[in-house]
N, C-alpha and C positions, 0 to 999 in steps of 0.2 A: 706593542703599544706601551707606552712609558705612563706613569702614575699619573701624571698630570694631562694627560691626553684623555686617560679612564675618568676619570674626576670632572673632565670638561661635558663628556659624553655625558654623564651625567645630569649633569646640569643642564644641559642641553634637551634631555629626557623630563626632565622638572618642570622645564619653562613649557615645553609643547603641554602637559597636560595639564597646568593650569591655566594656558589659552584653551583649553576645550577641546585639544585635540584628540583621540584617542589613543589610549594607553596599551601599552602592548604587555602588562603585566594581567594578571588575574583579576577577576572581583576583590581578591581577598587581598591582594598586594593594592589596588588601586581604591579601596575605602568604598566599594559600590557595595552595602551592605542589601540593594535591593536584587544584584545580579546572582541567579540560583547558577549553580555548575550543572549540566546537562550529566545524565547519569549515559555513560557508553558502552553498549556491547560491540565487540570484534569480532567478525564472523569470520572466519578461515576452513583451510581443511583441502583436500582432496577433489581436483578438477570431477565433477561429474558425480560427488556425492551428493549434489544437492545443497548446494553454496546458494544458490539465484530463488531457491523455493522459500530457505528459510530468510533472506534478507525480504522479498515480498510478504512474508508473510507478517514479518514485521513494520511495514510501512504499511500495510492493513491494520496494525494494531495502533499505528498513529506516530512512529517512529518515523525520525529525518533518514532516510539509508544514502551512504555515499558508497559506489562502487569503484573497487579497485583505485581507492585513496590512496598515494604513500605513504606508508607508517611515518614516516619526519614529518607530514603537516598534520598527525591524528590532534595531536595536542593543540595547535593554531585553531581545525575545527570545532574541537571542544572549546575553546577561550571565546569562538564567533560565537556557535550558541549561548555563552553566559551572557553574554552583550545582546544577548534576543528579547531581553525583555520577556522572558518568559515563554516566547512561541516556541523556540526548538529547548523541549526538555531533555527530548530521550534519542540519542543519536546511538546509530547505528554504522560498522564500516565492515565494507568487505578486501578483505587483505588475501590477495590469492598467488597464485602461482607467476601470474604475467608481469605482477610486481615483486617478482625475485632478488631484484638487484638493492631491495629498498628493506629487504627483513633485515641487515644488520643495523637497521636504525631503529627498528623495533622495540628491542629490549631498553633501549634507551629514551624511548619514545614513553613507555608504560612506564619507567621507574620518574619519568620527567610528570607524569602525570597520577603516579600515586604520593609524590611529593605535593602537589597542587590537592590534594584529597576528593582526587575525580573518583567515583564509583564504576570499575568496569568490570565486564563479565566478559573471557574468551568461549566461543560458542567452534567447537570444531565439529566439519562433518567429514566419516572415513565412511570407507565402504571397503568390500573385498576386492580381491583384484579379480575374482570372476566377475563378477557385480561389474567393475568398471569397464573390464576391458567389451562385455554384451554392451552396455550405454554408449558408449565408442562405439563401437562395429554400428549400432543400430541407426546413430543418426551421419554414420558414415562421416567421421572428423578423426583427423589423427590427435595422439594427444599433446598440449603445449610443449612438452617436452619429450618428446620422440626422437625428433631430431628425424636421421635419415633410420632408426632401428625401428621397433615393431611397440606398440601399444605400452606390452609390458615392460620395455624397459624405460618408456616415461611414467608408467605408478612407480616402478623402482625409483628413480631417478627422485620424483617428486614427495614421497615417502620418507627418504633422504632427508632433501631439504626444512619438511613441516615436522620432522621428528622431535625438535625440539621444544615447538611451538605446541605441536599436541603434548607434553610434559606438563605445558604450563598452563592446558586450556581449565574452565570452571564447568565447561559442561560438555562430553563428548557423545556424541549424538551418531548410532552406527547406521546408515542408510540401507546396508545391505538386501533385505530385505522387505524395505518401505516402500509404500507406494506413494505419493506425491498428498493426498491426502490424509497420509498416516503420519506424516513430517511436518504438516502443517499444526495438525493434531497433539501432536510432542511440541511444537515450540508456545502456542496456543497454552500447552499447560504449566511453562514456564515464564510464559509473559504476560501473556493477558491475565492474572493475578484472580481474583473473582467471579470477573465483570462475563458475561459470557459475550462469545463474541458479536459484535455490530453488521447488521447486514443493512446493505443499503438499495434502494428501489428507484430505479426512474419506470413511472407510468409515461408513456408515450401515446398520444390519439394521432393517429392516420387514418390516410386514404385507402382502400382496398386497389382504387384505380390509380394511383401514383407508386406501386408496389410497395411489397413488404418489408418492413424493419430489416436490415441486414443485421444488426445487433441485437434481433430481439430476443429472448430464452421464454419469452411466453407468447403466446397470440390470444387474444379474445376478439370476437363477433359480435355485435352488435347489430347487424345487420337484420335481425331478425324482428326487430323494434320498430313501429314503421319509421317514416321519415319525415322531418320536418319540413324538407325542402319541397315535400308539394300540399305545403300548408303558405298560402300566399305571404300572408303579416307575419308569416317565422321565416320566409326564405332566406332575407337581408340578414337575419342576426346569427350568430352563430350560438354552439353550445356553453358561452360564457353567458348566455342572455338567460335573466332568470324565467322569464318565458319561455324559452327554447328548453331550456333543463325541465319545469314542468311539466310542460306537454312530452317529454321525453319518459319519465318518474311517473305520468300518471298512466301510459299503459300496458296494460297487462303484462305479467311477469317480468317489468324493467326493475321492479324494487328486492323480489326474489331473485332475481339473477344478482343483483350487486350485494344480498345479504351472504349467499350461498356459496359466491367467490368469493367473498375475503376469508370466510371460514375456510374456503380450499386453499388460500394462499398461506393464512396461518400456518395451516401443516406442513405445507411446501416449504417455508421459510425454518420453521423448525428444523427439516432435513436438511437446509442448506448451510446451515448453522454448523449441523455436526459432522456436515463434510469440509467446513471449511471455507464453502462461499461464500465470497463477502457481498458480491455486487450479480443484482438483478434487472433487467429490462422485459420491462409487463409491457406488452404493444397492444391497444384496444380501438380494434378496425369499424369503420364503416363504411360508405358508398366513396365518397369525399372528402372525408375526417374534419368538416365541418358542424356538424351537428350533435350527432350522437356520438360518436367518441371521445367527444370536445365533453360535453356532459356526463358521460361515465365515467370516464378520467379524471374528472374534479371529484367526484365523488369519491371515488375509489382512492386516489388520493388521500385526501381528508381521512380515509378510515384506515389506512395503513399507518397515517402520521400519528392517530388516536392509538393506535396499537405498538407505541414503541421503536417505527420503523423508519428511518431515515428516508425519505423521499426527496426526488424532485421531477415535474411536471413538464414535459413537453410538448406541446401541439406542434405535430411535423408540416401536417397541412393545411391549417386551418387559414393562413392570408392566399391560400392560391383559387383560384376563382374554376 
């Protein structure tokens, strides 16, 4: 390209961004003094030490994760979050073995974006090669890089390759002996920063006779409550009726049963906390899931949202007749 060709380009780049069009440089080249740079971890490492546990466990913690991006668009997806207006802060990539052909644009990729004064952290996970080759055998896959040899000579092989990247990583994380909630727990105490971690709740009301939640991690009965539906002027309404909730609440042990669960869920959620679950489905049965589960479920609801917990409400069956 001759001087005058570069110079036109230019110019050329001038005039599109003050029609409005967007700019392919930085917040910081392009005057958007409102655009924040998305702070990026790189998550790399050794097929099968647990690549996939720690990138989820970061999109639990609210992080954008791109899987198996090639390292030459890392810096384009960093430059699209600054342009998010804020919504993607904290970006997440996993760079693994299947993108091999793409690591020598790597080092070029991170010095392209410690010039831009991106914040990023290399997150590697190794394991042993006993360790790996038992997770191979077990879920019966050869490894990406085997080829026509045997287990071990794709860790060899792949060892090879990431050796220089684990040189460069900020945090090397050994999977060897971990167990799935023990790595959540290690990345948990490097990212989630104070806050303890978020657990989130869907209360569900069903039917007993349209079958059980297939997602559910909890079941409650309700069933023992009598029923509204052979109270004639409650039949029509369901458990959103503040009628129907009354007469649900006013008998006998309905108010002790919803006081006595959320104190058992409390605890429950505490342990899920420190194992790492984030997400809970409470299913709260009755005949039809019209009535009383429609009514326990608001409730229970309400007192989970009161206590810090991320909820949201489903009636699975309450339009079905």
């Amino acid at each position: 390209m001759t001087e005058r060709e570069h110079e036109q380009g230019h110019d050329r780049t001038d005039r599109a961004d003050g029609a409005g069009h967007v700019s392919t440089g930085t917040p910081a080249e392009t005057g958007d003094s409102t655009a924040a740079i998305p702070e990026l971890v790189i998550i790399s490492g050794m097929s099968g030490a647990g690549r996939s546990t720690a990138a989820k466990c970061l999109e639990d913690l609210g992080w954008f994760v791109v899987d198996n991006l090639p390292p030459a668009l890392i810096p384009t997806m960093v430059e699209l979050g600054a342009r998010s207006q804020g919504n993607v802060a904290r970006i997440a990539v996993v760079v693994d073995v299947r993108g091999r052909r793409f690591f020598d644009n790597l080092r070029e990729s991170l010095a392209d974006l410690e010039a831009k004064g991106v914040t990023r952290r290399i997150v590697f996970l190794e394991s042993s090669d006993d360790a790996l080759v038992r997770r191979f055998e077990s879920v019966r896959r050869p490894h990406p890089l085997q080829g026509d040899g045997r287990i071990v000579d794709g860790i060899a092989a792949e060892r090879d390759l990431l050796r220089e990247l684990r040189g460069d990583a900020d945090l090397v994380i050994d999977t060897s002996s971990l167990n799935v909630h023990e790595l959540r727990a290690k990345m948990d105490a490097q990212f989630a920063g104070d806050e303890e971690p978020e657990l989130r709740a869907t209360v569900m009301s069903f039917g007993y006779k349209y079958g059980l939640p297939v997602d559910a991690d909890l079941v409650v009965d309700c069933r023992f409550l009598p029923n509204p539906h052979w109270v004639p002027e409650l039949r029509p309404f369901t458990g959103l009726n503040e009628e129907v909730s009354a007469y649900v609440f006013d008998q006998p042990g309905a108010k002790e049963f919803l006081n006595q669960y959320t104190e058992l869920l409390q605890l429950i959620a505490a342990g899920y906390r420190r194992e790492g679950k984030r997400y809970v489905t409470i299913a709260v049965g009755c005949t039809g899931g019209k009535h009383r589960s429609v009514a326990m479920s608001e409730k229970l609801s309400a007192r989970l949202a009161s206590e810090g917990i991320e909820t949201v409400l489903v009636h699975r069956d309450m339009g079905r007749e």
